[in-house]
VEXLONU-544004 format. One record per residue (C-alpha): x, y negated, z negated; residue number from 1; residue in one letter. Coordinates in nm, 2 decimals. Each point is the difference from the previous one (the first is absolute). Example, Ala and Ser with C-alpha at 12.3 -4.5 7.8 and 13.67 -1.06 7.14 Angstrom:
c1:c2:c3:nr:rest
1.23:0.45:-0.78:1:a;
0.14:-0.34:0.07:2:s;
end
This chain:
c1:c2:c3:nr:rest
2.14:-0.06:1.19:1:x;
-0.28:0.08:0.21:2:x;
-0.17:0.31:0.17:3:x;
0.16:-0.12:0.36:4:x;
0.37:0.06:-0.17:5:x;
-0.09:0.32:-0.11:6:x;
-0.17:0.11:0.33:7:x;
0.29:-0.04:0.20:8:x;
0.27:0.14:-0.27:9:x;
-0.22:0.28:-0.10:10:x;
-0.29:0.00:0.22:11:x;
-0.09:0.37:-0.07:12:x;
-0.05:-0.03:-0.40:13:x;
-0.35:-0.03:-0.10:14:x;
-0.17:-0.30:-0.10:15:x;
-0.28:0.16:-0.15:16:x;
-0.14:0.32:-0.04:17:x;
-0.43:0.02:-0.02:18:x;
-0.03:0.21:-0.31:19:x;
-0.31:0.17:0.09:20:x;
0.09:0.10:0.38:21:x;
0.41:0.02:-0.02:22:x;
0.02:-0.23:0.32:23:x;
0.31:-0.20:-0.01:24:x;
0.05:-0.36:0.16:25:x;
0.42:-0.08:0.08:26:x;
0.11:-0.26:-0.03:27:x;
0.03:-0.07:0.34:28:x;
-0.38:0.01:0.03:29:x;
-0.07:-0.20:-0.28:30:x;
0.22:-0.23:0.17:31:x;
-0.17:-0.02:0.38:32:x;
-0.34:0.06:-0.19:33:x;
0.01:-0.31:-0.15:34:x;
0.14:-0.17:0.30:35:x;
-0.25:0.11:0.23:36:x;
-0.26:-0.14:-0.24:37:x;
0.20:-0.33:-0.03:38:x;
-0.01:-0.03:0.33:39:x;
-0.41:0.03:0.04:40:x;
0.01:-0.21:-0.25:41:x;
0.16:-0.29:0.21:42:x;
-0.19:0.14:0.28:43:x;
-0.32:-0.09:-0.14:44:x;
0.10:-0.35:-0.06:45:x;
0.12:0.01:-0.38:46:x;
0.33:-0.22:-0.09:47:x;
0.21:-0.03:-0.34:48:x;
-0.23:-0.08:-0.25:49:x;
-0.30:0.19:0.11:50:x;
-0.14:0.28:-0.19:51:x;
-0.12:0.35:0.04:52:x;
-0.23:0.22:-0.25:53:x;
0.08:0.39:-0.01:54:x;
-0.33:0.17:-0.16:55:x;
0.08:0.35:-0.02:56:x;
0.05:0.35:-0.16:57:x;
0.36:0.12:-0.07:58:x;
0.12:0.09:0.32:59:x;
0.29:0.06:0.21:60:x;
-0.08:-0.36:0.13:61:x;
-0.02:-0.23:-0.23:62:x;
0.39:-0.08:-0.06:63:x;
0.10:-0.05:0.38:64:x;
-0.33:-0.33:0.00:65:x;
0.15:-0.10:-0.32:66:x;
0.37:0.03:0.17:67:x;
-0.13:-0.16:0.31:68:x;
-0.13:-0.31:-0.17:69:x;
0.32:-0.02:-0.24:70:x;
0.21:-0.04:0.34:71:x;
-0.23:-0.23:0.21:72:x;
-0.05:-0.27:-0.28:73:x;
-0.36:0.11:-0.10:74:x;
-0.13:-0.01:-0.30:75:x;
-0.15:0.34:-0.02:76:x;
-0.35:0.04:-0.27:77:x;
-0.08:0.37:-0.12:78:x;
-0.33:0.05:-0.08:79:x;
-0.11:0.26:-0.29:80:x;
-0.20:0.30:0.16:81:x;
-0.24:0.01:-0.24:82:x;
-0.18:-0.35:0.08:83:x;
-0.32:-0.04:0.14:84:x;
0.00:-0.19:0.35:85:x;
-0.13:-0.33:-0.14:86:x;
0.27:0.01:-0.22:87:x;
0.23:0.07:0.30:88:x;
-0.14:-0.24:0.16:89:x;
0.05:-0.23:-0.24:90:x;
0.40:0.06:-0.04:91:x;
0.07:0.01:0.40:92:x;
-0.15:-0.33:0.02:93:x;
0.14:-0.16:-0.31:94:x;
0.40:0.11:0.12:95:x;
-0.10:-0.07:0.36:96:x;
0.11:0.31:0.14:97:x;
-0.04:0.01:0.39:98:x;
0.02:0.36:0.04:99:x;
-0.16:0.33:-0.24:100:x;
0.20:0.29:0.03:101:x;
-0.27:0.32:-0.15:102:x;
-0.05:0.38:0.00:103:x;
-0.26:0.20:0.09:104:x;
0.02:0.10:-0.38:105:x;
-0.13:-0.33:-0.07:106:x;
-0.25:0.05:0.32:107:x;
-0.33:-0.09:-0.19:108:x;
0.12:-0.34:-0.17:109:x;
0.19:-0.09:0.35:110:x;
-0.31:0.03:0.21:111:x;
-0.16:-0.24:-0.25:112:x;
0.24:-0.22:0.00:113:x;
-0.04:-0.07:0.45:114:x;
-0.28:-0.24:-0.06:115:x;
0.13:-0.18:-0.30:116:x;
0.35:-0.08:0.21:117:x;
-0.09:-0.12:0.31:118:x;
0.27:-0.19:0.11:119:x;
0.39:0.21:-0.11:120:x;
0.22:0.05:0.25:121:x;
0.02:0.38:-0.01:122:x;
-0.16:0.30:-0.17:123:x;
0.18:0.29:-0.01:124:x;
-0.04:0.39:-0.16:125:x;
0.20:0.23:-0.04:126:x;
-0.12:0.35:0.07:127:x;
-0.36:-0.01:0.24:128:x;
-0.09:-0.29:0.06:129:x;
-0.32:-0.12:-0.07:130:x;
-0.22:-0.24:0.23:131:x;
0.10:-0.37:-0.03:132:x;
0.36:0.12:-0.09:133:x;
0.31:0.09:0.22:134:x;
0.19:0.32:0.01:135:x;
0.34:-0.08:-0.26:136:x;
0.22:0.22:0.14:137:x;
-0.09:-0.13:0.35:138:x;
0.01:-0.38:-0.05:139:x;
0.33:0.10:-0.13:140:x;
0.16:0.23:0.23:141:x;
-0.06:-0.29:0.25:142:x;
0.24:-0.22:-0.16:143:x;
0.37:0.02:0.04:144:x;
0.22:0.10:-0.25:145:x;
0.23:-0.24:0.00:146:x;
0.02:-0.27:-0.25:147:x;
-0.22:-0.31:-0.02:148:x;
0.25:-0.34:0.14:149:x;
-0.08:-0.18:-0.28:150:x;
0.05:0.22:-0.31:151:x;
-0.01:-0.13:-0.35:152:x;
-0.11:0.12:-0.27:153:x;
-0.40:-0.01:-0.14:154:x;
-0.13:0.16:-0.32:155:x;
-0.27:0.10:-0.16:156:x;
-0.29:-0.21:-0.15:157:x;
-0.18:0.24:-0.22:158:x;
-0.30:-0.02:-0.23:159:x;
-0.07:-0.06:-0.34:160:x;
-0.31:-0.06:-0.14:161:x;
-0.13:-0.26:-0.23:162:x;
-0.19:-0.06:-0.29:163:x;
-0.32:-0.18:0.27:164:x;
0.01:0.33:0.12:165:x;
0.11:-0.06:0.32:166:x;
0.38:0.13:0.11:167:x;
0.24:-0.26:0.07:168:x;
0.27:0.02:0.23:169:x;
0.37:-0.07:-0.10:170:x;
0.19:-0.18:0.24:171:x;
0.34:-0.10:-0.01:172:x;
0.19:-0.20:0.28:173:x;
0.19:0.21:0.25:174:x;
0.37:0.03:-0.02:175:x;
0.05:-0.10:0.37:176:x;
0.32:0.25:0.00:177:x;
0.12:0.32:0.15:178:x;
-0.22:0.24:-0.01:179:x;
0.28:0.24:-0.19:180:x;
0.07:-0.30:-0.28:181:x;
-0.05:0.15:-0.37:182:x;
-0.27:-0.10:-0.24:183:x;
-0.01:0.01:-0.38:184:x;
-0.18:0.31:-0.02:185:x;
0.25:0.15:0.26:186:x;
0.26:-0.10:-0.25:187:x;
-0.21:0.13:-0.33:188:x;
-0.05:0.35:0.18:189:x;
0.31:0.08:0.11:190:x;
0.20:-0.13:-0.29:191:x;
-0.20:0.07:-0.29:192:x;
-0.17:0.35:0.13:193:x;
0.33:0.14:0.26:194:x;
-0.24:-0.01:0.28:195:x;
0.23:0.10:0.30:196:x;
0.00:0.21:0.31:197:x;
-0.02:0.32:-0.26:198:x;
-0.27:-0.09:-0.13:199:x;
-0.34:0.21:0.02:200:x;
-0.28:-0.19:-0.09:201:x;
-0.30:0.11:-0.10:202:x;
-0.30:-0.24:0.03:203:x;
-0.33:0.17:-0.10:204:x;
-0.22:-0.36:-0.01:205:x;
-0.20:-0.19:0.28:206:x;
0.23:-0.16:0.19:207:x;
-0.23:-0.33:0.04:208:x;
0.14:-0.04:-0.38:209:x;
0.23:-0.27:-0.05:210:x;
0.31:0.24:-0.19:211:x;
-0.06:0.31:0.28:212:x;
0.03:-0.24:0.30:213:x;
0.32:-0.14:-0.10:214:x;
0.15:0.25:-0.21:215:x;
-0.03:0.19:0.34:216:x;
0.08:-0.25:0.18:217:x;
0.33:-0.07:-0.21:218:x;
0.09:0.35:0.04:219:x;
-0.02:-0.02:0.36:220:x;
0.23:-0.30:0.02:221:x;
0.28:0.22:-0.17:222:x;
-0.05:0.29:0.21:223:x;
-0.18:0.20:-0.29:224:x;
-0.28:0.25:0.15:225:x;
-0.37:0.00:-0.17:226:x;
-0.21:0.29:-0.09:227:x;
-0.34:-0.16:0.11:228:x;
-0.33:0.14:-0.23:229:x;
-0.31:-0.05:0.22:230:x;
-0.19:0.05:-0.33:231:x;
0.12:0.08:-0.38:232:x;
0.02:0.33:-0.15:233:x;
0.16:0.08:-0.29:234:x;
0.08:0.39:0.10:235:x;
0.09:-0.12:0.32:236:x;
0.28:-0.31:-0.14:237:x;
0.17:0.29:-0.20:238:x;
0.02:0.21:0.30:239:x;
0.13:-0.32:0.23:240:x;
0.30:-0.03:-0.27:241:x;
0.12:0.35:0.04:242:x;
-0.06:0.03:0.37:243:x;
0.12:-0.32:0.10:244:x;
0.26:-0.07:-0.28:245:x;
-0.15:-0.30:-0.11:246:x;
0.28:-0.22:-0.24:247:x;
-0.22:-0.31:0.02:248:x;
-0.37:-0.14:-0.01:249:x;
-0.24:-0.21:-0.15:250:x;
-0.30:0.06:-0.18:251:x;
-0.31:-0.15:-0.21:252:x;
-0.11:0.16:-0.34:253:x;
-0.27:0.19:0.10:254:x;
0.20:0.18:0.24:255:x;
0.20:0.07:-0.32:256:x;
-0.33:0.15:-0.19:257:x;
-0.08:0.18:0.27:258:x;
0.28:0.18:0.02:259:x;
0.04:0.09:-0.33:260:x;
-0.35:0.11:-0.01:261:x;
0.08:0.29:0.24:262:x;
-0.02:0.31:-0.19:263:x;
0.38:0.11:-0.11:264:x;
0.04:0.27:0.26:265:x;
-0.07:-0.17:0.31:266:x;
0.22:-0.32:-0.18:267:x;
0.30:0.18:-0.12:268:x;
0.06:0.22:0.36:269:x;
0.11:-0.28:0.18:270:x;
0.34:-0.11:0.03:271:x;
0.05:-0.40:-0.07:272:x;
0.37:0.01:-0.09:273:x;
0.10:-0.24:0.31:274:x;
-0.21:-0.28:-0.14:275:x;
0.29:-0.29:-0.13:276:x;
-0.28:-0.32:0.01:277:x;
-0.37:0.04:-0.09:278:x;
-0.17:-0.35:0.02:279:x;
-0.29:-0.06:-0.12:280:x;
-0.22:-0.37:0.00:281:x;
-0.34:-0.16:0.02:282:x;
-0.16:0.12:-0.30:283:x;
0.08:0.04:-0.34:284:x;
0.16:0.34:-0.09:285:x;
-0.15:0.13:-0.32:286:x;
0.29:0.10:-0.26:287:x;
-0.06:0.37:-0.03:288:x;
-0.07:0.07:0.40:289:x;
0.35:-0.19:0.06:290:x;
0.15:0.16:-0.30:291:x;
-0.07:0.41:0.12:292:x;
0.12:-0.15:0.38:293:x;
0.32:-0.07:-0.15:294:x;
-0.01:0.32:-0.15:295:x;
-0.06:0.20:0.30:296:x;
0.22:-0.18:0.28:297:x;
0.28:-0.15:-0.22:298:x;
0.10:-0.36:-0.05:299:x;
-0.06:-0.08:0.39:300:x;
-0.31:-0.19:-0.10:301:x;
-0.05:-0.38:0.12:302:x;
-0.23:-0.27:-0.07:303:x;
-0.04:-0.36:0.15:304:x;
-0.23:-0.25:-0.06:305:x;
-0.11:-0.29:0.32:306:x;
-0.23:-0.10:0.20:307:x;
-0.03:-0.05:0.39:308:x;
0.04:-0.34:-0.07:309:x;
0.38:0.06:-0.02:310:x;
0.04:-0.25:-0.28:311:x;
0.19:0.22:-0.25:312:x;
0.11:0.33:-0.02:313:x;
0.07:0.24:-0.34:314:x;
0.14:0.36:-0.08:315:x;
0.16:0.24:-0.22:316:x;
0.08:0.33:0.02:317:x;
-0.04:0.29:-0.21:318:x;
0.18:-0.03:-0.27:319:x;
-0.03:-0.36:-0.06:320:x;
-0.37:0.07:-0.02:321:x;
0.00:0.29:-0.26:322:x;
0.18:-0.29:-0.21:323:x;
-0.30:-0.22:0.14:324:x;
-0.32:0.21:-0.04:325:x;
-0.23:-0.25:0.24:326:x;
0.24:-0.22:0.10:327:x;
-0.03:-0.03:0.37:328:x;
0.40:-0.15:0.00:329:x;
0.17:-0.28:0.06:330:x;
0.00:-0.27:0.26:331:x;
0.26:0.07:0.27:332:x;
-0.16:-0.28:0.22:333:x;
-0.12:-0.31:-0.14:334:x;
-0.01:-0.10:-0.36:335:x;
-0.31:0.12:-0.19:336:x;
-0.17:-0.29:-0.22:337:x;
-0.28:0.07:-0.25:338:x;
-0.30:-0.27:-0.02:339:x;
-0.30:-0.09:-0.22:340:x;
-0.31:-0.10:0.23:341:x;
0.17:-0.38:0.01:342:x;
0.36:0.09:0.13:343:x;
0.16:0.01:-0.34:344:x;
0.28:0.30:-0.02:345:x;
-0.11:0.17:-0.27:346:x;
0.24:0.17:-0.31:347:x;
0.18:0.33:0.08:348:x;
-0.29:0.28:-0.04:349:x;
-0.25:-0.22:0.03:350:x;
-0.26:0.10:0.28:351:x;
-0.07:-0.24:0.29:352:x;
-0.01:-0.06:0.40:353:x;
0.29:0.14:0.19:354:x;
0.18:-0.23:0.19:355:x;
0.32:0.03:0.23:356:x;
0.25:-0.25:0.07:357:x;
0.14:-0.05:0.32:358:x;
0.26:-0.26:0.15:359:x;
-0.15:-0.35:0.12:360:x;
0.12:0.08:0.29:361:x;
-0.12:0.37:0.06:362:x;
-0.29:0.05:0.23:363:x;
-0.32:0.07:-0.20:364:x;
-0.32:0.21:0.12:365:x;
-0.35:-0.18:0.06:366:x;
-0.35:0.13:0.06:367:x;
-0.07:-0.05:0.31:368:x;
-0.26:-0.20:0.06:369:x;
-0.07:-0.05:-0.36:370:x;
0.17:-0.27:-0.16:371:x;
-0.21:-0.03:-0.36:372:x;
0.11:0.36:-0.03:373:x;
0.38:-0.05:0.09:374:x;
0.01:-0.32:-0.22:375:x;
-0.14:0.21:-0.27:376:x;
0.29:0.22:0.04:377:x;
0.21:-0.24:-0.11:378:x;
0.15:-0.12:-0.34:379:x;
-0.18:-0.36:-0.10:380:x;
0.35:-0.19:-0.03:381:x;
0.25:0.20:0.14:382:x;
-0.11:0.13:0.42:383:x;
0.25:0.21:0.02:384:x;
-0.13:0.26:-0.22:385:x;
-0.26:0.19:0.08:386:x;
-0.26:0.28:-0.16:387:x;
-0.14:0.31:0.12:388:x;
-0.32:-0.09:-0.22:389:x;
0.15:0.27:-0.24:390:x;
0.04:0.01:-0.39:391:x;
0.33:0.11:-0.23:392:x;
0.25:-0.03:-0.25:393:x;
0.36:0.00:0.02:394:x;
0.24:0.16:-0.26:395:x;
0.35:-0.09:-0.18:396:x;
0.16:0.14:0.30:397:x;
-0.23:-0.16:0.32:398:x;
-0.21:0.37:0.06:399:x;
-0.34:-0.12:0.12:400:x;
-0.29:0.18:-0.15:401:x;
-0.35:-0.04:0.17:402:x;
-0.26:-0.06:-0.26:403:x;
-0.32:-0.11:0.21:404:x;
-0.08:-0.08:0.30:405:x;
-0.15:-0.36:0.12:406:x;
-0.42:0.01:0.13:407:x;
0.01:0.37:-0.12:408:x;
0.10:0.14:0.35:409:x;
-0.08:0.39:-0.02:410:x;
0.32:0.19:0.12:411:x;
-0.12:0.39:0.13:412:x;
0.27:0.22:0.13:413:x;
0.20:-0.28:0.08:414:x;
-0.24:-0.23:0.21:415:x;
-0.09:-0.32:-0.14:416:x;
-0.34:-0.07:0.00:417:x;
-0.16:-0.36:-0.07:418:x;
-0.39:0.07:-0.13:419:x;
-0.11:-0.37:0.08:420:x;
-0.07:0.11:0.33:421:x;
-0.21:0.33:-0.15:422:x;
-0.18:-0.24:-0.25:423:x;
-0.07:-0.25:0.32:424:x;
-0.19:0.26:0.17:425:x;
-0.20:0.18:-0.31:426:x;
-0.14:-0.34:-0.08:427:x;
-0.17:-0.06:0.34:428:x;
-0.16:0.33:-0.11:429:x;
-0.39:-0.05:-0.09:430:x;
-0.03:0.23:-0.25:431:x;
0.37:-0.15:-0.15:432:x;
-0.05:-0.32:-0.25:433:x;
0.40:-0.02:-0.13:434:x;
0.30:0.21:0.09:435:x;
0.32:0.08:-0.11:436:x;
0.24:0.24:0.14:437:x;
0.29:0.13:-0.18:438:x;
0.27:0.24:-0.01:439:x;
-0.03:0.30:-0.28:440:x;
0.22:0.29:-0.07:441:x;
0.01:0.31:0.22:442:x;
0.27:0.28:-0.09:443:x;
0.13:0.03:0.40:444:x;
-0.04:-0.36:0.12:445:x;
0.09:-0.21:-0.33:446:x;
-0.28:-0.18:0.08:447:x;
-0.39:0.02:0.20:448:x;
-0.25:-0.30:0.09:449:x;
-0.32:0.01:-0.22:450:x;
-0.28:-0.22:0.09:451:x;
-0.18:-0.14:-0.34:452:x;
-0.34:-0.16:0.12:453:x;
-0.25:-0.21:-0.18:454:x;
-0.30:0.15:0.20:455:x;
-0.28:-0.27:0.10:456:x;
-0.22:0.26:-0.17:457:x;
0.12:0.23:-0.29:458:x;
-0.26:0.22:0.08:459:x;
0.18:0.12:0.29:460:x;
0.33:0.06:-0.09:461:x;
0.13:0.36:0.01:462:x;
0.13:0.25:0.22:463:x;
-0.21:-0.10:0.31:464:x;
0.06:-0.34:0.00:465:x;
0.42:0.10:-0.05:466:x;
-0.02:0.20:0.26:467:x;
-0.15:-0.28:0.25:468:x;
0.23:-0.27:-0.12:469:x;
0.32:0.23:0.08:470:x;
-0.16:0.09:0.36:471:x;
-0.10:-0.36:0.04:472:x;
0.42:-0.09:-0.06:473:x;
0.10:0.28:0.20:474:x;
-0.19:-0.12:0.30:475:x;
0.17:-0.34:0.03:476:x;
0.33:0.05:-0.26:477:x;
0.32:0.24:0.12:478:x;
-0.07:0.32:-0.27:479:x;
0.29:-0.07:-0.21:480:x;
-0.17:-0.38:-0.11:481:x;
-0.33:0.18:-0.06:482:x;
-0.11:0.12:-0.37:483:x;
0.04:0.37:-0.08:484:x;
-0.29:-0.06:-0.27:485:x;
-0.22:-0.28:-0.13:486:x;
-0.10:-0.07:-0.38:487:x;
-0.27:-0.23:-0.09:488:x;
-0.02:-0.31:-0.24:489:x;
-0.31:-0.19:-0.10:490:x;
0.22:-0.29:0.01:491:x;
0.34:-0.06:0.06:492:x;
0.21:-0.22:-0.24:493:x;
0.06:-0.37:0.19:494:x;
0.10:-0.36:-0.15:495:x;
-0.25:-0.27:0.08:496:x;
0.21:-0.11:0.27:497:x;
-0.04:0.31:0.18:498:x;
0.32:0.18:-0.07:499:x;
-0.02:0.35:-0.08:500:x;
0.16:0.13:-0.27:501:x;
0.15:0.35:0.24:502:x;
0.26:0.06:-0.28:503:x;
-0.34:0.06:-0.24:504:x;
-0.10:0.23:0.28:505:x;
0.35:0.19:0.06:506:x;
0.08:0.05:-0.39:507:x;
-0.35:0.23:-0.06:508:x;
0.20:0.24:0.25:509:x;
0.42:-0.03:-0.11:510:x;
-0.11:-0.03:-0.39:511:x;
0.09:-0.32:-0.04:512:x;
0.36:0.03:0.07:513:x;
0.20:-0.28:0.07:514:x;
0.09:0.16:0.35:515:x;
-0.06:0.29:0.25:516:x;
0.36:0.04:0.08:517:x;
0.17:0.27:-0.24:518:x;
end
């Protein structure tokens, strides 16, 4: 399936609706959209293989580039908005995209980023055009809408950062088929969730996320159409569901708090009856929040546990996880090892690293332009299985529970944030003498960054200095990687050999607890 089938059998139905405005794009338009842009895409010289980077807002956009490089062999990078233009910079070059698709949304960072690409093929954005950049809709409209001769299919190399800090990009070999062929996650959505051409979907995430882009995209194949949030609001989701009918969509916890957080009139008054399959991923759900969701919208609740790597895949639904408090289900792709830190499988319900099996002859994910960090994936005897850098158990009946997570990444709201790259910065500080950045509780976001810093002079920690070394990481850091506060050690607890001791760090703010995960 593929949105060229269901442009010319049902070329009027929508593809997606834009939540905020109501503008609908058919089917038919997603369709010559995205081969207009296919074709510019040959038209400035790019050929299978090639890549693209889409850094923008949630717009009505964003899916016909992402279907225009699926059909013209491209692999096809999207870019978190919330970077800073060196760290654009940084991922355009590493994926070697050719052309930057923007918004004037993203005006600011894209003007910044002129002088730090010099020499792409194309820079386009969408809405008005700022100098240095061409007009999206006309460098389009200029193209026929016809598709490109040489259609295959490309994909998407997203990604995924690392514990040096720096994001690493997941690539996997393309296919080299027809550009409607079906892919495992096809498969997964539309047999294990009823994705079809009924299906509503309400996606309320950034679409440069890894489960938004091709849940969307998956929907799309089968003819689905997609409620598009440009932004999250809780109020606003409800409403979405009753106006639009919503039966499916996918979600992370903290959309979950903040919905229940709304204060019980404004919650209760909408109508979420049509919801059949609420998935929800990328953080860990704490018991109670998933516990009253299940309350309030029935047993339609799903949860999955993956990576963009692709290596493995696990679920369950509702009721298997009220028998499973935790459990994050069962491995329907890939079998699920547990190993101590020299490859051993350790005893049932015994914690360790999480590895999944796949067939020798499967193809496997690598970092692109990384290969320490893609051997490092991998098991020490057996190379076909391969970790996620992330710490469980499994149970008498094969449920994975997550009990830790490997070079404490901090998960907020759902993004995964690495704080080597914080701590890498703090210590070129002057006033900074040792650093450590960690993730500590926060009732909306599960987690927050917090700085602790061994000043190079007690005498001037406090407030004034905090407040410098946030502004200091908020000038060359993306927000979401900076601290939200900073505490002060006189010195922070290292071996000999230089390692610090984080976990010492972390337990003074979880109580010691064996994990952060409930």
């Amino acid at each position: 399936m593929h949105p060229y089938i269901h442009a010319q059998n049902n070329p009027q139905h929508p593809a997606f609706i834009m939540a905020a405005t109501d503008e609908v794009v058919t089917y038919k338009q997603l369709n010559d959209y995205s081969n207009q842009i296919a074709q510019l895409a040959r038209a400035r010289g790019l050929q299978v293989g090639d890549g693209i980077a889409i850094f923008m807002d949630n717009n009505k956009h964003f899916l016909e580039i992402c279907w225009a490089a699926q059909r013209a062999g491209l692999y096809f990078t999207a870019v978190s908005s919330r970077l800073t233009a060196p760290e654009v910079e940084y991922v355009v070059k590493d994926c070697g995209a050719k052309l930057l698709f923007t918004s004037d949304y993203m005006k600011d960072t894209a003007v910044e980023l002129l002088d730090l690409l010099p020499e792409m093929a194309g820079l386009f954005m969408v809405g008005e055009a700022a100098d240095g950049y061409e007009d999206y809709l006309t460098a389009r409209d200029g193209q026929p809408a016809e598709p490109v001769a040489d259609e295959t299919r490309g994909m998407d190399m997203l990604y995924s950062s690392g514990t040096t800090g720096r994001p690493k990009g997941i690539r996997r070999a393309l296919p080299g088929d027809a550009i409607d062929e079906a892919d495992p996650l096809f498969n997964l959505v539309s047999l294990l969730y009823g994705f079809d051409e009924t299906t509503t979907y309400l996606s309320p995430a950034p679409l440069y996320h890894a489960a938004p882009l091709r849940y969307n995209m998956c929907a799309q194949q089968l003819g689905a159409t997609c409620i598009i949030m440009e932004n999250f609001d809780p109020e606003q989701a409800l409403a979405l569901i009753e106006k639009h009918k919503c039966n499916k969509s996918q979600w992370v916890p903290t959309m979950f708090v903040r919905m229940l957080k709304l204060p019980d009139d404004v919650r209760t008054k909408y109508d979420v009856s049509s919801m059949q399959t609420a998935i929800h991923a990328a953080a860990p759900c704490p018991i109670p929040i998933k516990e009253k969701m299940i309350d309030w919208w029935g047993p339609v609740i799903y949860e999955y546990y993956a990576g963009s790597e692709g290596n493995g895949f696990t679920q369950l639904n509702s009721e298997e996880w009220l028998e499973h408090k935790g459990s994050v289900g069962k491995a329907l792709t890939g079998i699920l090892h547990i190993c101590d830190e020299d490859g051993n499988e350790v005893p049932v319900g015994e914690g360790g690293s999480i590895f999944f099996e796949q067939p020798m002859d499967a193809p496997g994910f690598e970092y692109y332009n990384d290969p320490k960090k893609t051997a490092e994936s991998r098991h020490p005897v057996h190379p076909n299985w391969s970790t996620l850098g992330d710490v469980g158990r499994l149970d008498e009946e094969g449920y994975l529970y997550l009990t830790d997570r490997k070079a404490f990444m901090i998960i907020s709201g759902g993004v995964n944030i690495y704080p080597q790259e914080t701590e890498n910065l703090l210590i070129t500080h002057p006033k900074v003498a040792d650093v450590a950045v960690i993730g500590v509780p926060n009732e909306d976001f599960g987690e927050e960054v917090k700085a602790v810093v061994q000043p190079a002079d007690w005498s001037a920690s406090g407030p004034e200095l905090e407040a410098e070394l946030i502004a200091f990481c908020k000038e060359n850091l993306s927000a979401i990687k900076c601290p939200r506060s900073v505490d002060f050690d006189k010195e922070l607890p290292r071996h000999p050999t230089g390692k610090l001791y984080k976990r010492l760090v972390r337990d003074r703010y979880w109580g010691n607890k064996n994990s952060n995960i409930v």
